[in-house]
N, C-alpha and C positions, 0 to 999 in steps of 0.2 A: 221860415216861420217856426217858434218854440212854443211851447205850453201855452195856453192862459196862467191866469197869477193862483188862481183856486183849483186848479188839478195839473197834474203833473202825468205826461204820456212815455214811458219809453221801453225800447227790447231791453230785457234781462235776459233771455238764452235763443241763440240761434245755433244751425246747423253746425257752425264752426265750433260750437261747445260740446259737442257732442265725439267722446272717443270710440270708434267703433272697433277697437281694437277687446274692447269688454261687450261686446254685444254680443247678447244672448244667440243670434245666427253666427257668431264666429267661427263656431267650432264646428257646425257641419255644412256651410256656403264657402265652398275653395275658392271663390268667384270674387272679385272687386264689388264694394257695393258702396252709396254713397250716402249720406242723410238727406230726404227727399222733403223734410220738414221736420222740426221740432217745435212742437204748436199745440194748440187747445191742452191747455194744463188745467188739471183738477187746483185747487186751493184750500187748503184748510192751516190750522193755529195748531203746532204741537206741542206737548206739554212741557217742552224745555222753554216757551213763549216764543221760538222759530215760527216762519211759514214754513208751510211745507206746498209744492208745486209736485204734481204728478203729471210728468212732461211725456206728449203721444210724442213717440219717435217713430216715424215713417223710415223706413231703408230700403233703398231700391237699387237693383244691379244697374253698374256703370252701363253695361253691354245690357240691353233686353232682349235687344232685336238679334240674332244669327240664324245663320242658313236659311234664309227665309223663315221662321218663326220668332215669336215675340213670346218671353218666356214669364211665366208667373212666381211669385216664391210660395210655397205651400207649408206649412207646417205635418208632419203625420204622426203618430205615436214613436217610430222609428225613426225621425228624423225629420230636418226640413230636405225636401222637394223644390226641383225647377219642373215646371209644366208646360210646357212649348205647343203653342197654337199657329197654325198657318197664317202667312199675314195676310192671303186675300179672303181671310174668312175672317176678320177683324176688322171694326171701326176705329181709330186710335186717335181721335177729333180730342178726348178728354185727355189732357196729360196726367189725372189722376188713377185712369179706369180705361179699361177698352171693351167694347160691346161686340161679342161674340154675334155671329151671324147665324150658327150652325143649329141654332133651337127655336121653337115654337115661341116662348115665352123670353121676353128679355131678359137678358144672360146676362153679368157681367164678369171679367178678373180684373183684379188690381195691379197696378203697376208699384205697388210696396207692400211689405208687410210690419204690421206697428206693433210696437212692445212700450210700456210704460217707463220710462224713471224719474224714480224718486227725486228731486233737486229740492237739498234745504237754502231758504234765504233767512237774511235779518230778518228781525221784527216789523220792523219798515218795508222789506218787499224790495229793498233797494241792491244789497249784494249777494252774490249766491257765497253760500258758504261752503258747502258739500254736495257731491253728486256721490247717492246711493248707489251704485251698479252691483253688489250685492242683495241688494234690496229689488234688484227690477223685477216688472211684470211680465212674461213673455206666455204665447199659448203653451197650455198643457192641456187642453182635452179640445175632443175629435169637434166642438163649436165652435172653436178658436182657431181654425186652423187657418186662417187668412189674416188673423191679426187681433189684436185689443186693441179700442181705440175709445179718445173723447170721456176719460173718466172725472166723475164730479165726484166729490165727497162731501157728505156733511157728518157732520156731532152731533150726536143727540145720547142725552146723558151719558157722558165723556166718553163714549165708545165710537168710531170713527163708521162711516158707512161710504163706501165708494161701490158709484155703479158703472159700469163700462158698455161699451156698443162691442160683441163678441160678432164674431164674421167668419160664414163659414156658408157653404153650399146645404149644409144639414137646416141653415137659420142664421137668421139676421139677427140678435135678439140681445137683452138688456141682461147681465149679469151680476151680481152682487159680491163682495170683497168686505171683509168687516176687520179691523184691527182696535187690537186695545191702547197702541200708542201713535199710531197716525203713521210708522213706519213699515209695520211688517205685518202684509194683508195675507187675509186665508179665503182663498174663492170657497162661495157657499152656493154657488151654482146658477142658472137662467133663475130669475123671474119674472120678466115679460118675455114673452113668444115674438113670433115673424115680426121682423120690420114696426116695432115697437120703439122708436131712436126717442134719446134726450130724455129719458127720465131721471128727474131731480128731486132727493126728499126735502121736503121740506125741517128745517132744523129745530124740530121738536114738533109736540104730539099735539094736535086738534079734537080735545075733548079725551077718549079713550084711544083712540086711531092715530097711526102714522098715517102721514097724506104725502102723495106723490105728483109731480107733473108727468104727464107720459104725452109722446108723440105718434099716435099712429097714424101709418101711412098706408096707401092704395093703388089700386089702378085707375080707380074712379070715383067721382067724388056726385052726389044729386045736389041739384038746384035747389038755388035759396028762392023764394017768393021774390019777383022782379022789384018790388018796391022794397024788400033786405035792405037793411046796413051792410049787411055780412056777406064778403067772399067765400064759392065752394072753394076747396085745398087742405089741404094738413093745418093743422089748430093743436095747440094745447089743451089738452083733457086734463084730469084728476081723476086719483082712485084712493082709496082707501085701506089696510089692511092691520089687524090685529098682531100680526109678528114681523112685518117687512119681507116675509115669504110669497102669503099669501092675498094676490090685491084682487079689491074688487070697484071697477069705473065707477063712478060718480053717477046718477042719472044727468044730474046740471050741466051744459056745456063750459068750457072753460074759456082759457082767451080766445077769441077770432080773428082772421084777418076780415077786416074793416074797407068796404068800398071810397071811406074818405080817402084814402092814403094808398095810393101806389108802393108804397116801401116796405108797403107789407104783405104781398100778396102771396105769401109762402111766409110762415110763422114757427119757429120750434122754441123748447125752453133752453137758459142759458145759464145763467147761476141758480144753486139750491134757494129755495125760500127763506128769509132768515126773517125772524121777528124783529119789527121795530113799535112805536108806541102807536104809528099811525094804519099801522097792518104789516102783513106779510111781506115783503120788498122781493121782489121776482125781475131779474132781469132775464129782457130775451133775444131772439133775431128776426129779421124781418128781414126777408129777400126782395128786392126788387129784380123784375123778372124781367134784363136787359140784353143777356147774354146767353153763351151756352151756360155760365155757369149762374149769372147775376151779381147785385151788389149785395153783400150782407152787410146789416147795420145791428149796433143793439137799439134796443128799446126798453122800459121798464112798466110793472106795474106797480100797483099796492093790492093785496088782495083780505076781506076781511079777515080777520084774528079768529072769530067762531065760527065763518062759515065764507070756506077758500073761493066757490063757485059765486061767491058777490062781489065782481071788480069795483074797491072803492078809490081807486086812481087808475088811468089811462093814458100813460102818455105815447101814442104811435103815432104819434106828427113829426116830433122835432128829437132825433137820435140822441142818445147819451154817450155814444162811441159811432165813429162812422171807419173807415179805411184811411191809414196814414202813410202813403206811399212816403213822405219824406223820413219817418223811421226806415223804412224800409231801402231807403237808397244806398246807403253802403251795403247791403246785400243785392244789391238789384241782379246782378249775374246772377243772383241762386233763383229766383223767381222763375215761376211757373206756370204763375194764376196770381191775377189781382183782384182789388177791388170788395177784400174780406177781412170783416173782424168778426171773429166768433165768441164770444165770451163763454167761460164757462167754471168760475170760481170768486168767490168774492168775499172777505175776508173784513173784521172790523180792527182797528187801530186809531184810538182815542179819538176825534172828531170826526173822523174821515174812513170810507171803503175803501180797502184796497182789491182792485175788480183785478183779475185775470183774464186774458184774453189771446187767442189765437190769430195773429196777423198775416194772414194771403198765406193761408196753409204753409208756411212759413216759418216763422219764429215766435216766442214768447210776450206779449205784449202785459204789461202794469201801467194800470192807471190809478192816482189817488184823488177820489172824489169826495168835496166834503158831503156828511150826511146830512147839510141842510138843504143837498140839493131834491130830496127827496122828500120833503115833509108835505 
């Protein structure tokens, strides 16, 4: 099966693009290591009229498991670290993640550590032209030391904003990056705390204020009134902040997940908000909660122009992206995990979006959709 006639699906970058001969662990992991995915890329326009894709690169040692341990890669001020955990005090069910046994509170390590690059394409989205490995992202402070991963960026009066999900046992937490040409970012440090994931600015200011989507998560969620539309779980929120430092939540709830629709019963945001004539245009995810891991689809909204906390479009019925195992079959040996598109950049070119998207933790996925699919 191939495209429809009005959008076009396919990988631009996988594992096999990817040299790790320039990878920022080169020089202090003596160890074999392999590309565990190259996936959920940021998207933004630079000012040469290129895309620019800021590709998570996952790397993860060929060997993990010896001597009876399974080993972590760690980042330190001093270098990167191998961390070795005994295997009968591991759960290792998730091939992304394996669940420590040995604590109170749920643990996890990673089975990779992600560092950003930069990958320039055409106009179009369609060839890669340059891969930045000078330009890469890799940690450099003690919040990063388990990886940068899942960077979005938007524009907002032509200065570049990319925010990352930083990973570390200190915090879970959302970081900030700001460049003046879309190529070369300067971290400006946390600004959402714990377990804060998927915040997206939106691409320009809402009255005096930058507005943000943010994801926060829990151990637990209270009940809706039995007669709710709305599922408890992780939701899209909104906040507000006068410099993009400092935010403050929204009192208004944001998007929900919706008791009509199983496919969204786990919800986070997906591309930044970009203005169109009919609102805000927000694309997101919507987990269907089938597996250990589920199916993730996108979904879209429209959210008002003056006031982001009034959804004036909904669509969480019928997906705009679902999972394309048939992209995915000549990689099929690199697969891990199926059943996932993550979107998380979206980019305009004369009629049409060009969406970004993460394919089964995986590879680079572009879609080109016209924008009348959204009016």
């Amino acid at each position: 099966m191939h495209t429809p006639a009005d959008r076009t699906d396919f990988l631009i970058f996988t594992p096999d693009d990817v040299d790790l001969t320039a990878s920022p662990l080169r020089a202090e992991i003596d160890e074999e290591t392999f590309v565990l995915g190259a996936f959920n890329p940021g998207l933004t326009r630079l000012p040469n009229g290129n895309l620019l894709m800021m590709v998570r690169v996952a790397e993860a040692l060929r060997e993990p498991v010896r001597d009876g341990h399974v080993r972590a890669i760690r980042w330190a001020p001093d270098g990167y670290w191998l961390d070795a955990y005994p295997l009968d005090r591991v759960d290792m069910r998730d091939p992304r993640q394996f669940l420590l046994r040995a604590f109170h509170y749920k643990t996890l390590a990673l089975t990779s550590l992600s560092w950003l690059l930069p990958v320039e394409l055409s106009p179009d989205g369609m060839e890669i032209l340059e891969l930045h490995y000078d330009r890469a992202i890799a940690p450099i402070r003690t919040f990063q030391e388990y990886g940068v991963e899942d960077a979005r960026i938007s524009r907002i009066d032509g200065r570049y904003y990319m925010t990352t999900c930083s990973v570390s046992a200190e915090r879970h937490c959302t970081t900030l990056y700001v460049s003046d040409n879309g190529l070369d970012y300067a971290l400006h440090g946390i600004i959402l705390d714990h377990q804060n994931k998927d915040m997206l600015l939106f691409e320009g200011k809402v009255g005096d204020y930058y507005m943000a989507q943010t994801r926060p998560l829990g151990e637990l969620y209270l009940a809706y009134p039995p007669d709710s539309d709305y599922l408890p779980g992780p939701c899209i929120q909104l906040a507000r902040s006068p410099d993009l430092l400092h935010w403050k939540p929204l009192d208004q709830p944001g998007i929900r997940p919706r008791k009509a629709t199983g496919r969204t019963a786990k919800i986070g945001g997906g591309s930044p908000p970009v203005r169109t004539d009919a609102g805000w245009l927000t694309l997101y995810h919507g987990v269907e909660l089938n597996d250990l891991v589920g199916t993730y689809r996108t979904f879209w909204a429209l959210l008002d122009l003056e006031d982001p906390s009034r959804i004036v479009r909904l669509q969480d019925q019928t997906p705009l992206l679902s999972p394309r195992p048939d992209l995915t079959a000549p990689i099929a040996h690199q697969m891990y995990i199926s059943n996932i598109v993550f979107t998380t950049g979206i980019a305009e070119h004369d009629d049409i979006y060009i969406i970004a998207s993460g394919e089964a933790d995986l590879a680079c996925r572009i879609t080109h959709a016209p924008k009348s699919l959204f009016a």
